[in-house]
C-alpha positions in Angstrom: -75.2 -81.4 4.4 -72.1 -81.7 2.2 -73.4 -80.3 -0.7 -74.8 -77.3 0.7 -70.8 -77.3 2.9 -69.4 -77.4 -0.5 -71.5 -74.5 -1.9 -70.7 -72.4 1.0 -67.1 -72.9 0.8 -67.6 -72.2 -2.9 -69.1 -69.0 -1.7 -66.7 -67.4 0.7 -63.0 -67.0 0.7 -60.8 -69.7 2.2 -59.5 -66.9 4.3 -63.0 -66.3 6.2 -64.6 -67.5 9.3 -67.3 -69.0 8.0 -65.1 -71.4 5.6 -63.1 -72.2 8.6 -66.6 -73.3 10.5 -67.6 -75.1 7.3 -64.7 -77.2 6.6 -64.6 -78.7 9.7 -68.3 -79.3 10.1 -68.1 -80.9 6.8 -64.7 -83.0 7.7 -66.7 -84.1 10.9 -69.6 -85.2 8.7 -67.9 -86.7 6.0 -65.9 -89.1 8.5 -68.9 -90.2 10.3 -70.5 -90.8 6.9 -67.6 -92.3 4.8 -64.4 -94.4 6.0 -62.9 -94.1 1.9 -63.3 -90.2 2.2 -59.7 -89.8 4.7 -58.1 -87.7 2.0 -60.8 -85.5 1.6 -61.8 -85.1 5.7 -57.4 -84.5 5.9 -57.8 -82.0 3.4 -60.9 -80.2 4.9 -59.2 -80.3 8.6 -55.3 -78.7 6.7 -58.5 -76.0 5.4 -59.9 -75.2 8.6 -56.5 -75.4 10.5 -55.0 -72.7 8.0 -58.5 -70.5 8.1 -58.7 -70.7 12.3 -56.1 -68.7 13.6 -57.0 -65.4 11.8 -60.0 -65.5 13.4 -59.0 -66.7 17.0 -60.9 -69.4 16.8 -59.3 -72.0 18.6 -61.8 -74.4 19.5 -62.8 -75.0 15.7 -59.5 -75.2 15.2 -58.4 -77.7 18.0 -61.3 -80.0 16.5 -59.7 -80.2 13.6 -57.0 -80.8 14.9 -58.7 -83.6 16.1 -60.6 -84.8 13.4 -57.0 -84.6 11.3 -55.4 -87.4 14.2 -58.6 -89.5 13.8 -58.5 -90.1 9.8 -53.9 -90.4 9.9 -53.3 -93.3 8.7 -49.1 -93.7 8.4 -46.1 -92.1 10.5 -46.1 -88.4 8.9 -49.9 -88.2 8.9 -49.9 -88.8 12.3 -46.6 -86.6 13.0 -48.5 -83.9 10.7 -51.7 -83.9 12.8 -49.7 -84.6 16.2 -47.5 -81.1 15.8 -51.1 -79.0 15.0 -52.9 -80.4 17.7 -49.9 -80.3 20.1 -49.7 -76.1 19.1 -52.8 -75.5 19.1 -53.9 -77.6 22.6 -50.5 -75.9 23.9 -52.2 -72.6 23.3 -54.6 -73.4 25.7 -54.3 -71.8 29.5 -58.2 -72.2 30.8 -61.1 -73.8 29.9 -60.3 -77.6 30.2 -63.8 -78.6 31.4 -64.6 -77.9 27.5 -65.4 -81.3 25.9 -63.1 -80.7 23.3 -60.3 -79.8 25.5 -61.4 -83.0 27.6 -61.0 -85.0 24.6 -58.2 -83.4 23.0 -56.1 -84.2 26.5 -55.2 -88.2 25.8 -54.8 -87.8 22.1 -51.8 -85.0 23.1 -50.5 -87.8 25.1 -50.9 -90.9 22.6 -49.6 -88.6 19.6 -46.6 -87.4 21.5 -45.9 -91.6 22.6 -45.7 -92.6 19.2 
């Protein structure tokens, strides 16, 4: 799965929907399939998070806002990932029986504690 993520985003422009789709897929795959790879997954999610908003995709880019709180591993990392996925769960005025709004609900809270 991540090579064929890498040759799509290799593909497309970093400005498209599809890269946005890809780079968190791929940021969701490499963290469940590689605890050394938190640069790379932060990197992917700061991709996605950039790519999401010209497309309105919001969900995508909440769960990479999510995926970017999961791999912060010091105080700006997790200030970093705590302002996106404060904005972009902020954004939010319906919808919060989505599981990723469900989920995204205590890591708001735990980010904003710390």
């Amino acid at each position: 799965a991540g090579l064929l993520a890498d040759e799509v985003k290799a593909l497309v422009p970093e400005d498209s929907l599809l890269f946005a789709a890809v780079a968190v897929n791929k940021a969701e795959v490499t963290a469940a399939s590689d605890a050394v790879a938190a640069e790379q997954v932060r990197e992917l999610c700061r991709q996605a998070i950039k790519a999401c908003p010209a497309f309105g995709i919001r969900m995508t880019e909440l769960r990479a806002c999510l995926r970017l709180a999961s791999v912060a591993q010091d105080e700006a990392q997790r200030a970093e990932a705590a302002a996106h996925l404060g904005r972009v769960y902020g954004s939010f005025t319906e919808g919060f029986a989505f599981p990723v709004l469900r989920e995204a609900a205590p890591g708001v809270e735990r980010l904003a504690a710390k």
